[in-house]
VMD Tcl script that builds the backbone (N, CA, C; Angstrom):
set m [mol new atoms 525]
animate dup $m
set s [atomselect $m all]
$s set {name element resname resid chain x y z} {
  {N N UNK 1 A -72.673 -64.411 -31.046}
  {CA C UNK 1 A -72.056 -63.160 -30.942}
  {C C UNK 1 A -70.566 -63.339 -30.693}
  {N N UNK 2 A -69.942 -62.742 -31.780}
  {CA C UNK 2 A -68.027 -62.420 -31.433}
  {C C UNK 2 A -67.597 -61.765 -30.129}
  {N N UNK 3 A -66.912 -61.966 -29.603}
  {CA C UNK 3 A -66.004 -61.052 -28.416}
  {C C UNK 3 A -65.041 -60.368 -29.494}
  {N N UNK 4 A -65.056 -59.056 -29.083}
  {CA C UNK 4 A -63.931 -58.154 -29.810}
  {C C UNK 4 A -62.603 -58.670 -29.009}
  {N N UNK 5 A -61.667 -58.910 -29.205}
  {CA C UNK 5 A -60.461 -58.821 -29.070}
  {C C UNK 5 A -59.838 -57.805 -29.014}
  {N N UNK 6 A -59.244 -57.031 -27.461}
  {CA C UNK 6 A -58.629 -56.532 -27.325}
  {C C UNK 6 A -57.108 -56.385 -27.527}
  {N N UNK 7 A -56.664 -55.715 -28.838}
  {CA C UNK 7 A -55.601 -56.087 -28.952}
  {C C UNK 7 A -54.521 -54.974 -28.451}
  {N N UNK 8 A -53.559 -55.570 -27.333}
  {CA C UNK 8 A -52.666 -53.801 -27.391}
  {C C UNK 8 A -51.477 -54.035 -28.401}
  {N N UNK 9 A -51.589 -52.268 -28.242}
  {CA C UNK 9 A -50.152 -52.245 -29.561}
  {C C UNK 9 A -49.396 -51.709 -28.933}
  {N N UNK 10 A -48.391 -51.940 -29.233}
  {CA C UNK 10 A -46.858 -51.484 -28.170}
  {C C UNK 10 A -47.210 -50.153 -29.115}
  {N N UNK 11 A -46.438 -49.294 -27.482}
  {CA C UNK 11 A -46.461 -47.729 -28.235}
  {C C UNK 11 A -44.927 -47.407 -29.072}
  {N N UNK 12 A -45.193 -46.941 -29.931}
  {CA C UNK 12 A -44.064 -46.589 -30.756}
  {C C UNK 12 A -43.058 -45.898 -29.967}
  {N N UNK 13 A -41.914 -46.053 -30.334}
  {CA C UNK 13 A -40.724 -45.152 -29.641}
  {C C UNK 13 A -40.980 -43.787 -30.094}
  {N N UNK 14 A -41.168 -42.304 -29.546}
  {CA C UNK 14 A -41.150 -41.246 -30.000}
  {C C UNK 14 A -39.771 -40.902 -30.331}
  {N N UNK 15 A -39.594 -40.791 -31.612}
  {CA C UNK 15 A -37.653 -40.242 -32.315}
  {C C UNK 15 A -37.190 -39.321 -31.934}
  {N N UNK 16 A -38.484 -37.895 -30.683}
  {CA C UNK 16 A -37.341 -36.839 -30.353}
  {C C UNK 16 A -37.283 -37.250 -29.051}
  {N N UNK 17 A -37.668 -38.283 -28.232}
  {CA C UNK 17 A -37.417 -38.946 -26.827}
  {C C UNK 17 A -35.673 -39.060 -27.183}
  {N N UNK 18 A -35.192 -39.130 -26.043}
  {CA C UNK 18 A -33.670 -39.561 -25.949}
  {C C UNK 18 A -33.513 -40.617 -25.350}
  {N N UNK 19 A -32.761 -41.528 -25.811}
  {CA C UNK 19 A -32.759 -42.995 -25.480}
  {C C UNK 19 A -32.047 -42.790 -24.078}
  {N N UNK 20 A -31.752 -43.758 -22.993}
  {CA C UNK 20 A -31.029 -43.959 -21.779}
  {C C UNK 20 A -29.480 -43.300 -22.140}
  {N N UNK 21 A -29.135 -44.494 -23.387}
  {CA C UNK 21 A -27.909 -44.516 -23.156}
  {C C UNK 21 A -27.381 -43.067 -24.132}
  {N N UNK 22 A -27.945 -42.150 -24.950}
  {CA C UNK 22 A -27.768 -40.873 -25.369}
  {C C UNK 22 A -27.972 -40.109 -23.971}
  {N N UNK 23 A -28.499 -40.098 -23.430}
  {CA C UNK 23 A -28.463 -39.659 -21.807}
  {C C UNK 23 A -27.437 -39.701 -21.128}
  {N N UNK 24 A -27.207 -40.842 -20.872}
  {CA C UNK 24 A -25.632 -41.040 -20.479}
  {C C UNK 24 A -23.801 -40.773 -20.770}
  {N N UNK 25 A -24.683 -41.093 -22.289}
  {CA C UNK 25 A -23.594 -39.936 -23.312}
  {C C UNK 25 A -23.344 -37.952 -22.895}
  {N N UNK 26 A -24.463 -37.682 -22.745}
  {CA C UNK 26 A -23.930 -36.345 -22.486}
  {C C UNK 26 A -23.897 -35.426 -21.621}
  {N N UNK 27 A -24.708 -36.541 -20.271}
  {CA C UNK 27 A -24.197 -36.406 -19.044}
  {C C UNK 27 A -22.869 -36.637 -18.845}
  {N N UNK 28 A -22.171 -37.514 -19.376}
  {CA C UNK 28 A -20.830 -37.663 -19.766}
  {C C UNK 28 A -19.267 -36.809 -19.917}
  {N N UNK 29 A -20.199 -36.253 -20.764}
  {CA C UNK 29 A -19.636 -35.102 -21.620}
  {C C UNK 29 A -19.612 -33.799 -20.790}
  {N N UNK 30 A -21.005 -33.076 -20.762}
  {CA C UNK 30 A -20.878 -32.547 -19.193}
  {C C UNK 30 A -20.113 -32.577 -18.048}
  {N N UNK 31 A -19.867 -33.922 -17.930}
  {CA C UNK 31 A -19.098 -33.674 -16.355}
  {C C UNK 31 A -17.464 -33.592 -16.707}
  {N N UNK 32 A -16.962 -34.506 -17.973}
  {CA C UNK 32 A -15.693 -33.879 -18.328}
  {C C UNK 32 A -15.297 -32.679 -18.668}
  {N N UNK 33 A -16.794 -32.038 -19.143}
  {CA C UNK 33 A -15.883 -30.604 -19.860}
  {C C UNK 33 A -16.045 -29.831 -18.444}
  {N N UNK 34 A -16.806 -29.854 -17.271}
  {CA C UNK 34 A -16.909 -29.409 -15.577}
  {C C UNK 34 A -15.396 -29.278 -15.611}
  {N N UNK 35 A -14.886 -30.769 -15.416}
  {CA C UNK 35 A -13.367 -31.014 -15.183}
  {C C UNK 35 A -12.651 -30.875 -15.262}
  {N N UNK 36 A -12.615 -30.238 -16.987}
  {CA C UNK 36 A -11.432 -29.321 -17.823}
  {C C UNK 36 A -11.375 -27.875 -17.338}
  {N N UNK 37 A -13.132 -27.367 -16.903}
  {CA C UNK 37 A -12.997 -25.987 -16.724}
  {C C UNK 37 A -12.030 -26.095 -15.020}
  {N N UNK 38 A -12.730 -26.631 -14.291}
  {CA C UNK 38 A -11.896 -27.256 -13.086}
  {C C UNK 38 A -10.540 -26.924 -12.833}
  {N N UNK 39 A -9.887 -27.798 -13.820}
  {CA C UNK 39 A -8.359 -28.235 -14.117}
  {C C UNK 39 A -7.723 -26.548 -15.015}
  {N N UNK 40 A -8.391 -26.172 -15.460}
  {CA C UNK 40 A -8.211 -25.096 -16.277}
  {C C UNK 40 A -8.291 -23.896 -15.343}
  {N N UNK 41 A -8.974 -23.973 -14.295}
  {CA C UNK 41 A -9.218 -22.453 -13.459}
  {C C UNK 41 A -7.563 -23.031 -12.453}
  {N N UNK 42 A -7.440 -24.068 -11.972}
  {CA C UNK 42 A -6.666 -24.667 -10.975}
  {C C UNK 42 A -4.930 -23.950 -11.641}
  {N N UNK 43 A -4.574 -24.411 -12.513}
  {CA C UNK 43 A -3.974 -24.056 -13.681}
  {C C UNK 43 A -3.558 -22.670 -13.559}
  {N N UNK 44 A -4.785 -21.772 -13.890}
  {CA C UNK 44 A -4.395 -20.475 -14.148}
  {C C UNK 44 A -4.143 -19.835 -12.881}
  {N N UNK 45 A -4.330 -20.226 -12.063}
  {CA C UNK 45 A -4.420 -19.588 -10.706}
  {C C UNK 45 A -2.786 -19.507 -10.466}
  {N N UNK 46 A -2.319 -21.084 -10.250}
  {CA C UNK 46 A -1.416 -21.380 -10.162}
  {C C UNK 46 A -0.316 -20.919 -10.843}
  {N N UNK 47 A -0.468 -20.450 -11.862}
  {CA C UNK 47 A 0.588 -19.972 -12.771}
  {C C UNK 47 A 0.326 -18.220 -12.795}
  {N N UNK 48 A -0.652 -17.663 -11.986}
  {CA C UNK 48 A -0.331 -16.544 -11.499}
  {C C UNK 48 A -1.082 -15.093 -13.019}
  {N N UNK 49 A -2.205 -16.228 -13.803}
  {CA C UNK 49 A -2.675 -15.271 -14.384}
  {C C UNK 49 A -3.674 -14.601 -13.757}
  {N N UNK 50 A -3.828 -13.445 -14.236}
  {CA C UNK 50 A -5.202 -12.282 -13.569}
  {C C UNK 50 A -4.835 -12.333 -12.187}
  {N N UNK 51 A -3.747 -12.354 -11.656}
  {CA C UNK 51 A -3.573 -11.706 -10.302}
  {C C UNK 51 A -3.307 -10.173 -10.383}
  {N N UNK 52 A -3.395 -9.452 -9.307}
  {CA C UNK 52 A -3.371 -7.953 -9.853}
  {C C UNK 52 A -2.061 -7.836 -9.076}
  {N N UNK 53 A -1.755 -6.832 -10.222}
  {CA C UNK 53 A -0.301 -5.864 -10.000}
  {C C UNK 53 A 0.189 -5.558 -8.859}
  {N N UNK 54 A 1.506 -5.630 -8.546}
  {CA C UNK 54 A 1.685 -5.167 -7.045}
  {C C UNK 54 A 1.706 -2.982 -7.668}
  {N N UNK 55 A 1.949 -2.649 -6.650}
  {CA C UNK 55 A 1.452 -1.401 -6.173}
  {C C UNK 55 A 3.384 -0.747 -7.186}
  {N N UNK 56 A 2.989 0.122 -7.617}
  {CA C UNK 56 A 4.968 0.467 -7.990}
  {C C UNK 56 A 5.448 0.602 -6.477}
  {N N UNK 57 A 6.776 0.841 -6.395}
  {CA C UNK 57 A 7.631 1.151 -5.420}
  {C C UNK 57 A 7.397 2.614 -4.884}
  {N N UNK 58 A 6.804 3.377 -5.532}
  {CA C UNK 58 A 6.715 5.072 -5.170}
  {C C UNK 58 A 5.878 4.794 -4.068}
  {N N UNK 59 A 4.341 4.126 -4.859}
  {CA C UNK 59 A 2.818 3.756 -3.888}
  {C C UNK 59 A 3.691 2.903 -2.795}
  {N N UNK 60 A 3.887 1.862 -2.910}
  {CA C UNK 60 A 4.106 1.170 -1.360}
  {C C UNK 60 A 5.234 2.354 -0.574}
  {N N UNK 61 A 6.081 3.176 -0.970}
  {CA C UNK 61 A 7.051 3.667 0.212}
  {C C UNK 61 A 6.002 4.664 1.057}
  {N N UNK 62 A 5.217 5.231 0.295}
  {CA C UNK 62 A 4.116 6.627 1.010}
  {C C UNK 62 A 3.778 5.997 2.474}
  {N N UNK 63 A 4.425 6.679 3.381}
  {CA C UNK 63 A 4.887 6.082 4.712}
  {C C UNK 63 A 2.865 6.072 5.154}
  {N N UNK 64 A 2.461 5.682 6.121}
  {CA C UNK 64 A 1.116 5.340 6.833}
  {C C UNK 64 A 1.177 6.316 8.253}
  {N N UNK 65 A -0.129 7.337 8.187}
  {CA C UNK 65 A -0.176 7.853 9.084}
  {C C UNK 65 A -1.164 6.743 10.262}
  {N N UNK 66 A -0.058 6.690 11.296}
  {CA C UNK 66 A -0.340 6.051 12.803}
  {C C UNK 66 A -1.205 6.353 13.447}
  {N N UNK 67 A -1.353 7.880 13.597}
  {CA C UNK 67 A -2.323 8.373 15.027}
  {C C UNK 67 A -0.692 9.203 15.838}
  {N N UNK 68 A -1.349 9.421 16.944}
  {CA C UNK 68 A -0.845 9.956 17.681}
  {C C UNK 68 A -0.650 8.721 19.013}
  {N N UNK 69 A 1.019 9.361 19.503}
  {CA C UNK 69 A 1.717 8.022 20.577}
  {C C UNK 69 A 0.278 8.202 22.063}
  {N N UNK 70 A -0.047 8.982 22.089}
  {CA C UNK 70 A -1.185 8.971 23.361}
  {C C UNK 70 A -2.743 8.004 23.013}
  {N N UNK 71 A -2.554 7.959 21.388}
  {CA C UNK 71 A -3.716 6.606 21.332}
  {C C UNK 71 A -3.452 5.400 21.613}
  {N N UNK 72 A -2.235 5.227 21.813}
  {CA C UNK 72 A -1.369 3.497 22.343}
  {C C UNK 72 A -1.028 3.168 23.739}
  {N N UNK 73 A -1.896 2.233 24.376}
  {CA C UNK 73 A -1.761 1.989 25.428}
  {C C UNK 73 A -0.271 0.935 25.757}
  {N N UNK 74 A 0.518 0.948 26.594}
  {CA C UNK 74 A 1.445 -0.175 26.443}
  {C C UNK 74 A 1.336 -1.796 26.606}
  {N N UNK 75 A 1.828 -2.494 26.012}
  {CA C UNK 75 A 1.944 -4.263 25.622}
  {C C UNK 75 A 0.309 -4.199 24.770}
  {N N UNK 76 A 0.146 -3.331 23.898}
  {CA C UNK 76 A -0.614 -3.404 23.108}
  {C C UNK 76 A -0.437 -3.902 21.205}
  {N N UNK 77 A -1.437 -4.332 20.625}
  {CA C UNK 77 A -0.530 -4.897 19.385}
  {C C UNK 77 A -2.221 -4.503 18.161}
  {N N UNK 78 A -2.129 -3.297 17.273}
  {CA C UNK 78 A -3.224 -2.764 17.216}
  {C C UNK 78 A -2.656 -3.004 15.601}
  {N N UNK 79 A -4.017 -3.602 14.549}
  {CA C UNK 79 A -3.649 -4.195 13.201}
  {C C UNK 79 A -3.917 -3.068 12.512}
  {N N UNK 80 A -3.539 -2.328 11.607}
  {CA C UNK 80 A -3.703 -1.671 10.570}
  {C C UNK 80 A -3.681 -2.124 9.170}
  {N N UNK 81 A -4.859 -1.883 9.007}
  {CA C UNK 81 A -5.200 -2.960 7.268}
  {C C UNK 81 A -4.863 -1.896 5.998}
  {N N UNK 82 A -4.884 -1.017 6.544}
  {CA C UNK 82 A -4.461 0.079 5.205}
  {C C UNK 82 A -3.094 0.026 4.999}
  {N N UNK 83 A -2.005 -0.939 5.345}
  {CA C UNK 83 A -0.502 -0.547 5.616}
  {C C UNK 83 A -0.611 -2.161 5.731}
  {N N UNK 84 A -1.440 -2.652 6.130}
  {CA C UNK 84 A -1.299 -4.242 6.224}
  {C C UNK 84 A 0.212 -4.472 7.041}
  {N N UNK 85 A -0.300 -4.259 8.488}
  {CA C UNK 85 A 1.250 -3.821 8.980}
  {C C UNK 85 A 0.338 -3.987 11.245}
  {N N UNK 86 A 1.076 -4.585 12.102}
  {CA C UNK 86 A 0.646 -3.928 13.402}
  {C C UNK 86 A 1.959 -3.683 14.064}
  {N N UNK 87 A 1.227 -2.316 14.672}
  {CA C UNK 87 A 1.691 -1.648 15.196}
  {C C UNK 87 A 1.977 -1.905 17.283}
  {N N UNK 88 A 3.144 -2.040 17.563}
  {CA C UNK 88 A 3.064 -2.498 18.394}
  {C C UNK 88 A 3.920 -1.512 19.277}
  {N N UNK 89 A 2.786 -1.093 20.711}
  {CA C UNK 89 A 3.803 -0.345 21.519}
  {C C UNK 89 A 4.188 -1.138 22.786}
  {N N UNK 90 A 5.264 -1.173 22.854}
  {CA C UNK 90 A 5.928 -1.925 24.174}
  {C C UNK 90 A 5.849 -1.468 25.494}
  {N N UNK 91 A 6.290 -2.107 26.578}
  {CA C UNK 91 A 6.088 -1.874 27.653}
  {C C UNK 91 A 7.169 -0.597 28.194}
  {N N UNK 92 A 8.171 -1.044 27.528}
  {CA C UNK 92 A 9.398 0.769 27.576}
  {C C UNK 92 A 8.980 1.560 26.785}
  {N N UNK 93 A 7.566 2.183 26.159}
  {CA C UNK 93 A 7.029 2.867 25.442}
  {C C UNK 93 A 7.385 3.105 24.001}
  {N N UNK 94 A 8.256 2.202 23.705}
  {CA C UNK 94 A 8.910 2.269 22.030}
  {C C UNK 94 A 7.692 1.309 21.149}
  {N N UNK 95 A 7.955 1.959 20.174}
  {CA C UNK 95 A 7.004 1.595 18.900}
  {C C UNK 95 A 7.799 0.780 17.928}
  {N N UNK 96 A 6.782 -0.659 17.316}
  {CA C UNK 96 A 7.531 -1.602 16.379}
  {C C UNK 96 A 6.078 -1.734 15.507}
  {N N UNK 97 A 6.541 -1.670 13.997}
  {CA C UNK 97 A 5.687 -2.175 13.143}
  {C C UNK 97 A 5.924 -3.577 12.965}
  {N N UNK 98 A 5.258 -4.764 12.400}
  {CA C UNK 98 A 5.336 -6.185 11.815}
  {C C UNK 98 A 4.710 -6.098 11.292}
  {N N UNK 99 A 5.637 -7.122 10.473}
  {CA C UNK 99 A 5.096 -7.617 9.400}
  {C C UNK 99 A 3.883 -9.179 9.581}
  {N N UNK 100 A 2.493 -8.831 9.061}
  {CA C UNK 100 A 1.909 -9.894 9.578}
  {C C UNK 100 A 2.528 -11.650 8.890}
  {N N UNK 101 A 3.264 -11.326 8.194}
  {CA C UNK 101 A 3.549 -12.809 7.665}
  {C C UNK 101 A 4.538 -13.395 8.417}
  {N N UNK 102 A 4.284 -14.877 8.877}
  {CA C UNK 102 A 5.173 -14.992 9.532}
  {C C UNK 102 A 6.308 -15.941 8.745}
  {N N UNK 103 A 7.555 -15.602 9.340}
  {CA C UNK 103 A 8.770 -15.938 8.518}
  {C C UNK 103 A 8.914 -17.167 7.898}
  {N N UNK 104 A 8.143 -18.235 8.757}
  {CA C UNK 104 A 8.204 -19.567 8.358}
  {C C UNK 104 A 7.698 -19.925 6.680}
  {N N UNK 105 A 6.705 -19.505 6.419}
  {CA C UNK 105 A 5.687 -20.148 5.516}
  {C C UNK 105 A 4.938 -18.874 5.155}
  {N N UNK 106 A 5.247 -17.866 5.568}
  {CA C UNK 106 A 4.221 -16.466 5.040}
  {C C UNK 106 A 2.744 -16.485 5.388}
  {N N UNK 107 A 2.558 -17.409 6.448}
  {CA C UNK 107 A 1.330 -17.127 6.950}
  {C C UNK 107 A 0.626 -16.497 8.095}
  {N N UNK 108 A -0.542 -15.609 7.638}
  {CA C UNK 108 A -0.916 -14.615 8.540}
  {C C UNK 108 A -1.476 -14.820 10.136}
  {N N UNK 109 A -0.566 -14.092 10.731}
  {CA C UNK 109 A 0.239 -14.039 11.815}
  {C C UNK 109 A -1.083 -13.549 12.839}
  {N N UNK 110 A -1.685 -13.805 14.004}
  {CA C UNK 110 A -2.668 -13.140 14.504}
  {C C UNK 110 A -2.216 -12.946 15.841}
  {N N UNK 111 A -2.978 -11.821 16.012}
  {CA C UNK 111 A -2.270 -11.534 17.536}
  {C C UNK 111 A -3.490 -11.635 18.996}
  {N N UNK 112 A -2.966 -12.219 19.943}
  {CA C UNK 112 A -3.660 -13.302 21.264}
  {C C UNK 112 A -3.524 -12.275 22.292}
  {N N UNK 113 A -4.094 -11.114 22.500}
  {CA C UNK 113 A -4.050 -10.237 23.396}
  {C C UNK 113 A -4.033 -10.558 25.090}
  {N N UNK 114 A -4.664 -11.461 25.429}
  {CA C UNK 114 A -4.933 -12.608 26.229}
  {C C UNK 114 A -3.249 -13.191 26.935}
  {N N UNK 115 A -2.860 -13.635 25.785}
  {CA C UNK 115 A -1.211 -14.266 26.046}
  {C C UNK 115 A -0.202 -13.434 25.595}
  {N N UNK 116 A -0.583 -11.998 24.947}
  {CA C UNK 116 A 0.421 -11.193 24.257}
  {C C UNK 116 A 1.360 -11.834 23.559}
  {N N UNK 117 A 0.746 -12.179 22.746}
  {CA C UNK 117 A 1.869 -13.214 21.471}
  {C C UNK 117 A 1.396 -13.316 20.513}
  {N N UNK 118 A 2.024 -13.221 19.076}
  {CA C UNK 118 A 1.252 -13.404 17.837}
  {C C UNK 118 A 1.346 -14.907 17.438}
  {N N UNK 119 A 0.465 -15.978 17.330}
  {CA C UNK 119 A 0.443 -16.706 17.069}
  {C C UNK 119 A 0.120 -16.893 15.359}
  {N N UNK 120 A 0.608 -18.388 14.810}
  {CA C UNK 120 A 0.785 -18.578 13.874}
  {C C UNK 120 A -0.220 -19.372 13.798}
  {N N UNK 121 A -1.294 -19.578 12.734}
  {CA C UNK 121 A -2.411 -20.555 12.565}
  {C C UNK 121 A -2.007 -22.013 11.788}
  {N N UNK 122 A -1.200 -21.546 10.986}
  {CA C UNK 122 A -0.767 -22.822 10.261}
  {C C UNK 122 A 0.194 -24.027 10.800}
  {N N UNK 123 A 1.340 -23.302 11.467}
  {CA C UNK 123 A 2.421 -24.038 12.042}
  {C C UNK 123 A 2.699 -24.251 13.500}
  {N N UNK 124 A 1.728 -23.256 13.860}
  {CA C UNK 124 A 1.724 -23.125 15.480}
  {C C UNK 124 A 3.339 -22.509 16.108}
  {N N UNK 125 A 3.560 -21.677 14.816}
  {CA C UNK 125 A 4.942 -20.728 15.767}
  {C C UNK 125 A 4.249 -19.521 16.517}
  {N N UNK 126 A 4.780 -19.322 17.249}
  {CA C UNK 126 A 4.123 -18.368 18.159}
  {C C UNK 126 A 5.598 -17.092 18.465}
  {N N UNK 127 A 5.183 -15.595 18.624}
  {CA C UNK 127 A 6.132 -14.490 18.519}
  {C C UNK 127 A 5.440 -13.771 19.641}
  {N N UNK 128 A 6.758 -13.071 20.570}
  {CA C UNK 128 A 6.290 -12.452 21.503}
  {C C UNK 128 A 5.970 -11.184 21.066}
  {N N UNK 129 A 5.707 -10.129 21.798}
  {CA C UNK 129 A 5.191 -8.772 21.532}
  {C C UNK 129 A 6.196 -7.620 20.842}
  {N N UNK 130 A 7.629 -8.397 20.528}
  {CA C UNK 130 A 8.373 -7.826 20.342}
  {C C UNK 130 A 8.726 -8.493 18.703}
  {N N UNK 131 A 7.933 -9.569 18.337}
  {CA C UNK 131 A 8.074 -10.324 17.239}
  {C C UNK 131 A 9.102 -11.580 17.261}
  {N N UNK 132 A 9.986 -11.538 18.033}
  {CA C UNK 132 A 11.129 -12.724 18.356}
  {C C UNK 132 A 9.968 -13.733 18.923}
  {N N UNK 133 A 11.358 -15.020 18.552}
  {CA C UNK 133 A 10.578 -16.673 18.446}
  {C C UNK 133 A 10.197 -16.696 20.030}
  {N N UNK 134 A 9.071 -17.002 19.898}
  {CA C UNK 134 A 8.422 -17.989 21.414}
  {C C UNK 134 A 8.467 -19.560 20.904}
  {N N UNK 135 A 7.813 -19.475 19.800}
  {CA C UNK 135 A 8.091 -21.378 19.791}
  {C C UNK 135 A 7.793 -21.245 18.174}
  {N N UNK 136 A 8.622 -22.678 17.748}
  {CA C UNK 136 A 9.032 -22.619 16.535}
  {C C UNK 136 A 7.820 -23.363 15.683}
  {N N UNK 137 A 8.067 -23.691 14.625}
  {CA C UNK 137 A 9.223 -24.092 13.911}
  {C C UNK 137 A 9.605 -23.059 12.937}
  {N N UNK 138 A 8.944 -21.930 13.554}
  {CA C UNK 138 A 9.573 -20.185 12.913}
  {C C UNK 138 A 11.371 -20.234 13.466}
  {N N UNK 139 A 12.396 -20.072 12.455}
  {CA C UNK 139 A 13.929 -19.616 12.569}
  {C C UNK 139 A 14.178 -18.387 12.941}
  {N N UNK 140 A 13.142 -17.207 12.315}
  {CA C UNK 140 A 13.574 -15.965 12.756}
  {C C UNK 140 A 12.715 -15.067 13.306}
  {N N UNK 141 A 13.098 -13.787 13.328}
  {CA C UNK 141 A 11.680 -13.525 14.535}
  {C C UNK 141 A 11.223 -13.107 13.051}
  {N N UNK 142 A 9.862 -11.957 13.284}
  {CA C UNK 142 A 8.651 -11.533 12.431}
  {C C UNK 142 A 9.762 -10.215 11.956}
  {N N UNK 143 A 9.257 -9.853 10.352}
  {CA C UNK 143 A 10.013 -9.046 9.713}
  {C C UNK 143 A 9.356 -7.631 10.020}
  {N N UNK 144 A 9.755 -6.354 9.963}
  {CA C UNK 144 A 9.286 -5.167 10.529}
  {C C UNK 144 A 9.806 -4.165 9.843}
  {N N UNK 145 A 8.929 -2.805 9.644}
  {CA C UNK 145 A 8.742 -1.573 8.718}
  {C C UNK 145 A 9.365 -0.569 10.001}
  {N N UNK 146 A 10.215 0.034 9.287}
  {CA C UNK 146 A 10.794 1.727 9.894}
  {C C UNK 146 A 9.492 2.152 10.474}
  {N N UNK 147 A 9.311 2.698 11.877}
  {CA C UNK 147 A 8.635 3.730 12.052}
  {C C UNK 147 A 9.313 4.857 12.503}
  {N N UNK 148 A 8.700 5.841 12.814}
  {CA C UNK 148 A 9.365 7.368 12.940}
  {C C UNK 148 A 8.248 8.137 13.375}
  {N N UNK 149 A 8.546 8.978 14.617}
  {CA C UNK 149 A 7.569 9.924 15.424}
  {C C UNK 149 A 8.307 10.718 15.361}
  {N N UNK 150 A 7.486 11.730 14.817}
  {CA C UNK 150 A 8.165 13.174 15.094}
  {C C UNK 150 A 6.013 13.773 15.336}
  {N N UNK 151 A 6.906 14.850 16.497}
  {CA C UNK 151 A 5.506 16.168 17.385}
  {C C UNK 151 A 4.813 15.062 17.536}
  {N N UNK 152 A 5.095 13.690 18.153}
  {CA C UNK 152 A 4.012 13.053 19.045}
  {C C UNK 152 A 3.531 12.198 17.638}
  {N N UNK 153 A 3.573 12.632 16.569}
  {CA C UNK 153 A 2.822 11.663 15.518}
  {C C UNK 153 A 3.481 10.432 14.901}
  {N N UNK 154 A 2.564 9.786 15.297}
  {CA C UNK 154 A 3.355 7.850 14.525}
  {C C UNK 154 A 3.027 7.964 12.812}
  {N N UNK 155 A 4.557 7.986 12.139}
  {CA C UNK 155 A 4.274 7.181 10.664}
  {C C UNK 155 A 5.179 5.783 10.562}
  {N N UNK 156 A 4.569 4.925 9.716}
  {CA C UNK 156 A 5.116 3.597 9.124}
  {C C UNK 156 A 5.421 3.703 7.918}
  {N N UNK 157 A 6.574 3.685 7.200}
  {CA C UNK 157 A 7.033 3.473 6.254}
  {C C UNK 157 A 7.062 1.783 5.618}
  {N N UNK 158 A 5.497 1.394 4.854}
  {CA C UNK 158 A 5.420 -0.161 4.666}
  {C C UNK 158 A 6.085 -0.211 3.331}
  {N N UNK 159 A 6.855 0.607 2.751}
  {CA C UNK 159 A 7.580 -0.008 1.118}
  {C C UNK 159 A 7.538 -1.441 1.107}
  {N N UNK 160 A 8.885 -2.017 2.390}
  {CA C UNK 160 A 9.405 -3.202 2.120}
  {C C UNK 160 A 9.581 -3.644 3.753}
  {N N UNK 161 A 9.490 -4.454 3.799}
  {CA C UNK 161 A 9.803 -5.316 4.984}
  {C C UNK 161 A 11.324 -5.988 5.160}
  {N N UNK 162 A 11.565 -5.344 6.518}
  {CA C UNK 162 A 13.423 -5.671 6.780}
  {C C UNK 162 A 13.284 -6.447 7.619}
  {N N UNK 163 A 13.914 -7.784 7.352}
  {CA C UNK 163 A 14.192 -9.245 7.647}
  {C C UNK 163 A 15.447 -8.859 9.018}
  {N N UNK 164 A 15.397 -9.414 10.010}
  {CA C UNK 164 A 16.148 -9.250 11.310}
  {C C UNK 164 A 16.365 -10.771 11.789}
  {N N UNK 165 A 17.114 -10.736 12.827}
  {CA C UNK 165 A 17.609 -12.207 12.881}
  {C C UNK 165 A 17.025 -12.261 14.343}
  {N N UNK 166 A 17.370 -11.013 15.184}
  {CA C UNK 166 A 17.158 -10.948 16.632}
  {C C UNK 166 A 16.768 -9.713 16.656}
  {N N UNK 167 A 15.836 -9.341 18.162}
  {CA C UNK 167 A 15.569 -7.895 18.002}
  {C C UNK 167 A 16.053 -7.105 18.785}
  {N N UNK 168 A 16.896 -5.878 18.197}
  {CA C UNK 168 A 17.629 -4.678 18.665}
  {C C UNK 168 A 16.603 -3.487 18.866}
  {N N UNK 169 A 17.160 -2.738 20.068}
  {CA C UNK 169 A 16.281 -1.225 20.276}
  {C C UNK 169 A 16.241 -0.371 19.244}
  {N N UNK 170 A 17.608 -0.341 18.218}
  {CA C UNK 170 A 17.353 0.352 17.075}
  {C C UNK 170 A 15.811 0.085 16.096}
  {N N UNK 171 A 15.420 -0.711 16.279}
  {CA C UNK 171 A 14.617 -1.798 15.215}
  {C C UNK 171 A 13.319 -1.216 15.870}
  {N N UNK 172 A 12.989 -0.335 17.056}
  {CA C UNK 172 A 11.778 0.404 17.509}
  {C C UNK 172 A 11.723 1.896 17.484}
  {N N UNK 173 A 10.885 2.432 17.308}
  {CA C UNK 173 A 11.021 4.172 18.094}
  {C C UNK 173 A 10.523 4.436 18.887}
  {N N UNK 174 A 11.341 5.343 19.258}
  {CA C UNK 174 A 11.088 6.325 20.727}
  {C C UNK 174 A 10.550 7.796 20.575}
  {N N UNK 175 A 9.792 8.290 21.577}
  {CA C UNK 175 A 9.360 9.527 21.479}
  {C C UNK 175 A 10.775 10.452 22.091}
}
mol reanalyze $m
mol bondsrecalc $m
mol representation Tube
mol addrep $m
């Protein structure tokens, strides 16, 4: 009696299998074109496409209704996001808007109720309640919007922000 002979047969390569290195190919490919979109969003940002419009000059002057001077307690520093602007009443009861950017580097400015000072997150300049330098490496104090009370009512005029070197009593209002 014969013994059958087991013979194996190598299995054929299947032709729609993808070899390793076609694998590697367009994993490849993939991660460069990632890179381009990457480099391509980085790009547009930077060069300031699809940012939206600033507001015309008419829209930003439409002054911001405040409230009334009896909602402000004094050495208080209260943020208004609709005006993107705080409102600050002092301890001689006069009123100052700021500007939250601070002069150094344009970065947003937060205020430490705790130490009554707006501190700077990025540079560590720090502004007293009046916006003038507590510690640098801010040059000038914080920039600030006209306000105006008339019958007890606070408005802010945020058009534009007026750059000051030092701060004068003119530069607040009074009831």
């Amino acid at each position: 009696m014969k013994k059958k002979e087991n013979k194996i047969i190598p299995a054929q390569p299947d032709k729609k299998a993808l070899s390793r290195r076609s694998f590697f190919h367009i994993g490849r490919r993939w991660i460069v074109g990632l890179i381009l979109v990457e480099v391509a969003a980085v790009v547009t940002a930077f060069l300031g496409f699809g940012r939206k419009k600033k507001k015309s000059d008419a829209a930003l002057s439409q002054p911001v209704d405040a409230g009334r001077i009896s909602d402000y307690r004094e050495d208080t520093a209260t943020w208004f996001r609709k005006g993107g602007f705080f409102l600050v009443r002092m301890s001689d009861g006069g009123f100052v808007a700021l500007s939250p950017a601070c002069p150094h580097l344009g970065c947003s400015v937060q205020w430490d109720d705790s130490a009554k000072r707006f501190n700077c997150p990025c540079h560590s300049s720090a502004f007293d309640i009046k916006g003038s330098i507590a510690a640098s490496p801010a040059t000038r104090p914080m920039d600030y919007f006209p306000v105006r009370i008339k019958s007890g009512k606070i408005t802010v005029d945020v058009g534009q922000p007026l750059q000051r070197n030092i701060f004068d009593k003119k530069q607040a209002a009074y009831a």
